[in-house]
C-alpha positions as CSV (number, residue, x, y, z in Angstrom):
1,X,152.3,41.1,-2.7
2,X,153.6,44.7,-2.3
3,X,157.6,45.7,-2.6
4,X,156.6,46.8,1.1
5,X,155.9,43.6,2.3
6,X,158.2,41.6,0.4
7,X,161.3,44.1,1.6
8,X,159.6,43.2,5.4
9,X,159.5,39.3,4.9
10,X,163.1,39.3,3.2
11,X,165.0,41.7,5.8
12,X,166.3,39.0,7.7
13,X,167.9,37.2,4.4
14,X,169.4,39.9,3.3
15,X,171.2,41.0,6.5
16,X,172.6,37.3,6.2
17,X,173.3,38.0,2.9
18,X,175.3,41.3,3.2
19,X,177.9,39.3,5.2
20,X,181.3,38.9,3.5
21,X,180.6,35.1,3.7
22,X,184.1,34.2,1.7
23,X,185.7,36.1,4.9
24,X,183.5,34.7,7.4
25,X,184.7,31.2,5.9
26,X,188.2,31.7,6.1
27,X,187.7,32.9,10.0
28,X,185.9,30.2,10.9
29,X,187.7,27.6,9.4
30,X,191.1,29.2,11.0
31,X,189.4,29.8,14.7
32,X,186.8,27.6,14.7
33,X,184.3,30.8,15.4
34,X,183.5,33.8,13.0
35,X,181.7,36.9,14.0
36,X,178.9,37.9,11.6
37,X,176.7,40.8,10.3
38,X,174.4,42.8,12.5
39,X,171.0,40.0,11.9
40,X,168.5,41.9,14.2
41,X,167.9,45.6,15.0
42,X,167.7,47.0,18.0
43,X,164.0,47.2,18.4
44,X,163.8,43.6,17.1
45,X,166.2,42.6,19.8
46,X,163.8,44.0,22.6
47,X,161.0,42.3,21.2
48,X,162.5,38.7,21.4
49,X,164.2,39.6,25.5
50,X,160.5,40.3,25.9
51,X,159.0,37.0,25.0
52,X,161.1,35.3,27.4
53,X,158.1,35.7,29.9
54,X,155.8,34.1,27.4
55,X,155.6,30.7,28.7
56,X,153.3,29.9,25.5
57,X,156.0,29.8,23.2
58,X,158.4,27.5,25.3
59,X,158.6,24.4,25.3
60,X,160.5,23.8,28.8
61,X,162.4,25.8,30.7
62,X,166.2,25.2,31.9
63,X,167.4,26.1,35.7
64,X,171.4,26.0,34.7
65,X,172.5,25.6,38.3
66,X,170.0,22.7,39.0
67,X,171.9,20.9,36.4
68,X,175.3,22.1,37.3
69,X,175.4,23.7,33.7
70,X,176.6,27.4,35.1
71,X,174.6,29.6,36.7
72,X,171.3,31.3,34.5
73,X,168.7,30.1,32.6
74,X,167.6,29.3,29.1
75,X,164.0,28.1,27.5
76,X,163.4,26.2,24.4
77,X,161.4,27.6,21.8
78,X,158.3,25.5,21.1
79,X,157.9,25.0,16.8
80,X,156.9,27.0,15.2
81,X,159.2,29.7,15.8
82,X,158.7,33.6,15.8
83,X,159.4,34.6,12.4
84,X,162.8,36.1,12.8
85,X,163.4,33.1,14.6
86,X,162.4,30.8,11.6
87,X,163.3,33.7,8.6
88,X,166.8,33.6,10.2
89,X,167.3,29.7,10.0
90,X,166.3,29.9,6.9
91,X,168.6,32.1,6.1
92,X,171.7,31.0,6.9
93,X,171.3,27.2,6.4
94,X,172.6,27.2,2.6
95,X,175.5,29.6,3.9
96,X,176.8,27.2,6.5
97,X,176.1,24.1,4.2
98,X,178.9,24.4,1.9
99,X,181.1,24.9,5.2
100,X,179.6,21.9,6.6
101,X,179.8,20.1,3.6
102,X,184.1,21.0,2.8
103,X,184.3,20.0,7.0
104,X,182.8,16.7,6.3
105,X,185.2,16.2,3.0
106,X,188.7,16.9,4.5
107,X,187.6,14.5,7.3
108,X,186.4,11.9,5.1
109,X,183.4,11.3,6.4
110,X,179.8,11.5,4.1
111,X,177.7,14.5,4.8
112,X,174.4,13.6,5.5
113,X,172.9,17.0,5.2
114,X,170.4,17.8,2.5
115,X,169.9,21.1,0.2
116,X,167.6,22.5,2.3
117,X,166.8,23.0,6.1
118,X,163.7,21.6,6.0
119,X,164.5,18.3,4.5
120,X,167.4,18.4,7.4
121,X,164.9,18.9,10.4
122,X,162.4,15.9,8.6
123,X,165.6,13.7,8.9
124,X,166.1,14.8,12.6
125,X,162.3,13.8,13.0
126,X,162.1,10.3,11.3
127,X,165.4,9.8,13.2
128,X,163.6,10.3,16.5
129,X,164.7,14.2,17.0
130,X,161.6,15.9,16.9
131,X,161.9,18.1,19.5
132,X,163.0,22.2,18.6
133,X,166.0,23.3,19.9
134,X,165.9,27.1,18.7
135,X,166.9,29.0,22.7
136,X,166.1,32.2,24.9
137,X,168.8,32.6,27.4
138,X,168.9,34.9,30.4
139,X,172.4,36.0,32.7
140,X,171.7,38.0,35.5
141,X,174.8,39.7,37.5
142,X,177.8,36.9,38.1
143,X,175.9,34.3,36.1
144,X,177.9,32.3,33.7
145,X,177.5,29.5,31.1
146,X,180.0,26.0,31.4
147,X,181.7,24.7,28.7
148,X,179.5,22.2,26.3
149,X,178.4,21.6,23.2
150,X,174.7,21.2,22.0
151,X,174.3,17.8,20.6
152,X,170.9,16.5,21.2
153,X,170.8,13.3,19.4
154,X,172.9,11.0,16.6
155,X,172.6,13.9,13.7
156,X,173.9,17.1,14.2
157,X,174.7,19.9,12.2
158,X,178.2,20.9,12.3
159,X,177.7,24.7,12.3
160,X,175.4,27.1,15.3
161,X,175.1,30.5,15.2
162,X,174.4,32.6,18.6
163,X,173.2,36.1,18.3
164,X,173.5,39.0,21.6
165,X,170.6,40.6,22.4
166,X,171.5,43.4,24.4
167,X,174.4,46.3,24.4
168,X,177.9,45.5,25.8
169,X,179.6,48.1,28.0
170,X,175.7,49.6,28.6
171,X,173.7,46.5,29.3
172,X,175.9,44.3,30.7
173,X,179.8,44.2,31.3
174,X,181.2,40.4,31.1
175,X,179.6,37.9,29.1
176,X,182.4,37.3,26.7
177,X,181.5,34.1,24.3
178,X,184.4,31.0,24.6
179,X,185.6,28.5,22.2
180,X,188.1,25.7,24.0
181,X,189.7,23.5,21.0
182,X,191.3,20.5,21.8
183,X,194.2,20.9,19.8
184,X,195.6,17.2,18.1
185,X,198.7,15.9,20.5
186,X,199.0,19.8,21.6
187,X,197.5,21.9,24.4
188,X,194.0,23.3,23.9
189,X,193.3,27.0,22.7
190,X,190.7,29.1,23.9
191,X,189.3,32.3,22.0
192,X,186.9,34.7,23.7
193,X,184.9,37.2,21.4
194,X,182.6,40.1,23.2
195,X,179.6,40.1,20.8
196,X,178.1,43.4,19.5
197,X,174.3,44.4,20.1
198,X,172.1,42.3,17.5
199,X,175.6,40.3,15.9
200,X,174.9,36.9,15.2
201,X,178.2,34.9,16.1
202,X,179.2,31.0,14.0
203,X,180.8,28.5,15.7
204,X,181.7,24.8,16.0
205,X,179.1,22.7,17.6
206,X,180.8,19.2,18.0
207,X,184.2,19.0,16.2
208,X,185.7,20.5,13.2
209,X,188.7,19.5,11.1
210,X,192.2,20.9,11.6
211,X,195.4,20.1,9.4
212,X,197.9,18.6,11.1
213,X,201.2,16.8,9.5
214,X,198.9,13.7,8.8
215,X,196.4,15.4,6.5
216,X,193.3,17.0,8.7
217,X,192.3,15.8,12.3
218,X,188.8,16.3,13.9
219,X,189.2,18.6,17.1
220,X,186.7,18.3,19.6
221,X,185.2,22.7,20.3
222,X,183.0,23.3,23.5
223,X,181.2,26.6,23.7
224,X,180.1,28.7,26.7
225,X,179.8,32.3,28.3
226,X,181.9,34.0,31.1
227,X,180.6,35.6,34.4
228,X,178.5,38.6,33.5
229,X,180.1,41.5,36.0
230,X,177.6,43.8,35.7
231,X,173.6,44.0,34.2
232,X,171.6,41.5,32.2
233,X,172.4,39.5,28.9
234,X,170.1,38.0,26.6
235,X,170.9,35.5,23.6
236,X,169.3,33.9,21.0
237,X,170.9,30.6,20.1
238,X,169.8,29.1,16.4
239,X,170.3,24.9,16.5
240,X,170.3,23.9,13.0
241,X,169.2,20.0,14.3
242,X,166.2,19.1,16.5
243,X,166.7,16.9,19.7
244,X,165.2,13.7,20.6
């Protein structure tokens, strides 16, 4: 294979790479949430808002009102994925693992999760989770996303990663990404992080653990978007466990 090709199939890695990842720990295990490296170009983002039309590569599509979920719509990727869908899983799996892993620890609870994602996902499937959970969502003008978290079955993965696929401030105004944490015996704190064009963003998908003065203490994290003001927002939202 030519350096040409290899540098093609590897750029996703090493934009995952070039994070500061002993940084992006220390954020997330302080906030819950940690802002990443720039993980798709610009022309790369325009490509993936463009296959939302593409009702081949979905597997069903999500009318948030309908469900009382917000206001927008999202669509599940079928398997497999686009490649810098897939390359970007990939990717960061053995980044978040040791994260996941030291979470699991100071909870004292065993970490199920294998070396490699996909010994994780043939877990999720002999588990009954087959289904692929990798999402396209779309927020037109005052649409908004509720507070949730993205379980999908009995195993989960600790650790999600969303990335924004348009331009703040030119694109779209709104659309700020929450985290509420419910705080042990205290009130719950809220962050809300504006993502920049192509930044992937890592975050709490159930609960994480927080030290308290009885040692650490899981505290439950929901996720979710604010009311876009102005324009159109797309994000791509990497699941690192399949659904049932």
């Amino acid at each position: 294979m030519s350096t040409a090709r290899r540098k093609t199939r590897d750029r996703w890695r090493e934009r995952v790479e070039a994070g500061d990842w002993a940084a992006i720990t220390a954020e997330v295990n302080e906030y819950g949430g940690a802002l990443l490296p720039r993980l798709l170009a610009p022309e790369e983002t325009e490509e993936i808002r463009e296959l939302y039309g593409r009702d081949e590569l979905f597997r069903s599509t999500v009318d948030m009102g309908r469900h009382r979920f917000g206001r927008g719509e999202y669509r599940y990727f079928h398997a497999p994925y686009p490649e810098p869908v897939e390359r970007l899983k990939q990717a960061l799996y053995p980044r978040l693992l040791p994260i996941a892993r030291d979470w699991w620890a100071k909870l004292g609870r065993p970490a199920p999760w294998p070396d490699t994602l996909d010994e994780w996902l043939r877990m999720c499937h002999d588990a009954g989770q087959p289904k692929s959970t990798a999402i396209l969502l779309r927020y037109a003008e005052k649409d908004w996303n509720a507070l949730h978290r993205d379980l999908y079955g009995d195993l989960v993965f600790p650790l999600q990663v969303v990335i924004n696929l348009n331009e703040p401030g030119v694109d779209h105004t709104g659309g700020e990404f929450l985290l509420l944490e419910q705080r042990p015996r205290a009130q719950s704190r809220g962050t809300a992080t504006l993502l920049p064009h192509g930044h992937g963003y890592l975050f709490t998908t159930r609960d994480r653990p927080v030290e308290s003065a009885r040692g650490w203490s899981a505290a439950p994290v929901r996720h979710g978007v604010s009311a876009i003001r102005s324009g159109e927002r797309h994000t791509l939202a990497l699941v690192f466990h399949d659904a049932a």
